[in-house]
N, C-alpha and C positions, 0 to 999 in steps of 0.2 A: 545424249540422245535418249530421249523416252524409249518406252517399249512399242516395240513395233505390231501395229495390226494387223493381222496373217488373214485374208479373205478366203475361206475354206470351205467347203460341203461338209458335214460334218460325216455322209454317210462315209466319206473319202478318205478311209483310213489309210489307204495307199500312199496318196499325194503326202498328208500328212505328215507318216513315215519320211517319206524320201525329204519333204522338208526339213524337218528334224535335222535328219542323219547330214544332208548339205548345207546347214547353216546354224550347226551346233553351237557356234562365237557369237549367236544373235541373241539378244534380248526380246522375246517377244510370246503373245497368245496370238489363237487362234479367235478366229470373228465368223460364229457359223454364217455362211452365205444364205443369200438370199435361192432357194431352188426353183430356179426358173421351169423344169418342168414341171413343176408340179403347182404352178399357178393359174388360178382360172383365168378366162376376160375378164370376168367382174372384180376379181383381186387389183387384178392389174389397171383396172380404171376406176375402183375407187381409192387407188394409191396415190393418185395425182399427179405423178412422177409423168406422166405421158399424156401428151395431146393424140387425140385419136387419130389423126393424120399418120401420124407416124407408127400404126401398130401393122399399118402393110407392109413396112422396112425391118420392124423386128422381129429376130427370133426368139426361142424359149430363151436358152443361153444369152442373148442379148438385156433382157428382161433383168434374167437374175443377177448378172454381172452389175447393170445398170442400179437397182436398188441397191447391191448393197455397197458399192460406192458411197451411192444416194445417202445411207443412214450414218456411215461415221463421216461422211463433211458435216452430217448437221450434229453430230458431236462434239466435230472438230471445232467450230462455230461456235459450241457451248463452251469451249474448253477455254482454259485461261494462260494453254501452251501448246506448241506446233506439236503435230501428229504426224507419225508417219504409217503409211499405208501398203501392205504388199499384196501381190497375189500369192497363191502357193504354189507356184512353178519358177518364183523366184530365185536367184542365184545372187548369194549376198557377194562380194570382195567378204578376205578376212578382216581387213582395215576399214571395215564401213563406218564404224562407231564413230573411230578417229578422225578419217577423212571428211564425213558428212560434217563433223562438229567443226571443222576447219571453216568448209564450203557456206556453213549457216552464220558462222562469226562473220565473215566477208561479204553477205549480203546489202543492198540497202536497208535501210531499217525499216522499209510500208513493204518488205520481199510479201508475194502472196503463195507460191508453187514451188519447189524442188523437184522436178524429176530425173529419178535417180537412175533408170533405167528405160528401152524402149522395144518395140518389135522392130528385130534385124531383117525380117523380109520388106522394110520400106526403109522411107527416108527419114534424116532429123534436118529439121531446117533450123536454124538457127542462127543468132546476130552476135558473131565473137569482133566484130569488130564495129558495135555500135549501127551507125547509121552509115556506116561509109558503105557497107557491102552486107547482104545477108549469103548462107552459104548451105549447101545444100549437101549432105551426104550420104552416103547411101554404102550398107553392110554386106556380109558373107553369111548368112545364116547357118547355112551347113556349116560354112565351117567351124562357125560359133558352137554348134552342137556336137560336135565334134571334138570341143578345146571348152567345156565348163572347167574341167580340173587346173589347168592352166591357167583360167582367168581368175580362180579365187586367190591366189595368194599375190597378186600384182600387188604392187607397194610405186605404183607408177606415181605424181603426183594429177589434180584433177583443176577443173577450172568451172565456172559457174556461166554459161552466158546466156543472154535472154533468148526465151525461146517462141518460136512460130508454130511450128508441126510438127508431130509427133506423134506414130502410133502405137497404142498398147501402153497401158496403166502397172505395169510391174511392180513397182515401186517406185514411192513421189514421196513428199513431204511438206504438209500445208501449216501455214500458219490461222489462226482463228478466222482474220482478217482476210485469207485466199478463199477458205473453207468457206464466208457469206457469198464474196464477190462468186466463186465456182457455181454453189447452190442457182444463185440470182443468172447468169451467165445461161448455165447450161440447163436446168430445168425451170417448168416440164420439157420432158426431152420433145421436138419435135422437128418436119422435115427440110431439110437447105441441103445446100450442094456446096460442097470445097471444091478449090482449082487445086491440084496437086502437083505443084511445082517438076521439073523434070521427068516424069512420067507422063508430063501432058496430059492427063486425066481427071475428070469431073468426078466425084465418090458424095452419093448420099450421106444423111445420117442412119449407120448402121448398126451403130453402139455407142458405148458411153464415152469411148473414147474418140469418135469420132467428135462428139460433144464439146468435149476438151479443146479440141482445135479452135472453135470458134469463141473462145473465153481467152485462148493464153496470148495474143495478141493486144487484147485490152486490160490483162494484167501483169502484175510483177511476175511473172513468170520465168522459171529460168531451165535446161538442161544442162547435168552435171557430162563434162567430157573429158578424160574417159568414161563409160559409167559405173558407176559404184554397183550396179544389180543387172544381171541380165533374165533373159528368159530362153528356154529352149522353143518355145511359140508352138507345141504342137498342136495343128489345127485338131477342132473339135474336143480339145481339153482343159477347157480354159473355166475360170473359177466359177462361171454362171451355169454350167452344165449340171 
């Protein structure tokens, strides 16, 4: 497993720290973020990253979080090897290194996405048994927050299967070839509506990882379950703030 891409505020010596100190076994730098407060309009529409339609659905944090996504797929793109990408509220497994490298030998060989991790206050939709059935599940958040210490040293085994929905970009894992089709997919970001399985609800495009959703049906996409990374999701502190 390459070195991991840590998406960070750089003013966020906090976050950082705590990253650090929780995922000391990781191989990885720090990727200053994009700060979304502190972008004008004009930044943000001659970044081309958005259709103006959609600048009534986002926020500052949306913005930020959304570029810098935006800049390492089109790295990832460049590269001549899969990338993996995290926010820094990340919660690695001890065994990520090992596991992920299992999970990525096992792939088809056109894989384009690994997500390695998701937000527990929604669903994962996903296709562990092909075409016969998609399946739809839904988390404990608290009590995830509750239980990081506990989920880092799991040594459970993991399983790779294609995925539908999914929210929250924690940490994934693109190959060059995910990292165009993502680009082409999902930007410029702009407005549609998801059907959000079991919750019976319609959800704009409100960020980038709502963006996601409408790319990982038309690619090799996959969600690692259990997952190798989690996140605590505290609203309002998320990498684009």
């Amino acid at each position: 497993m390459s070195v991991v891409r840590v998406i960070s505020l750089q003013r966020h010596a906090r976050r950082r720290e705590q990253f650090r100190r929780r995922n000391a076994h990781l191989n990885f730098t720090f990727f200053d973020a994009v700060d979304g407060s502190r972008l004008t309009a004009d930044e943000v529409r001659a970044s081309g990253a958005f259709t103006r339609e959609v600048e009534a659905t986002y926020q500052a944090h949306a913005y930020g979080a959304a570029l810098s996504h935006w800049h390492l797929w089109k790295e990832a793109a460049a590269a001549g090897a899969p990338l993996t990408i995290a926010e820094d509220d990340a919660v690695f497994r001890h065994d990520f290194a090992e596991r992920s490298r299992e999970v990525l030998a096992g792939l088809p060989a056109d894989w384009d996405l690994v997500l390695w991790g998701w937000n527990f206050d929604t669903l994962l939709h996903v296709h562990p048994m092909g075409n016969v059935s998609s399946v739809a599940m839904l988390f404990d958040q608290p009590q995830l927050r509750q239980a990081v210490d506990e989920f880092q040293p799991q040594r459970t085994p993991v399983q790779a299967w294609r995925l539908r929905m999914a929210f929250g970009l924690p940490a994934y894992t693109l190959s060059p070839r995910g990292a165009a089709q993502m680009l082409a997919l999902c930007f410029p970001l702009r407005p549609f509506t998801l059907q959000v399985p079991v919750f019976n609800h319609r959800m704009g495009n409100i960020g980038v990882d709502c963006a996601t959703n409408v790319a990982y049906p038309q690619t090799q996409s996959f969600a690692c379950f259990p997952p190798l990374a989690v996140t605590p999701n505290v609203r309002g502190d998320a990498a684009g703030n």
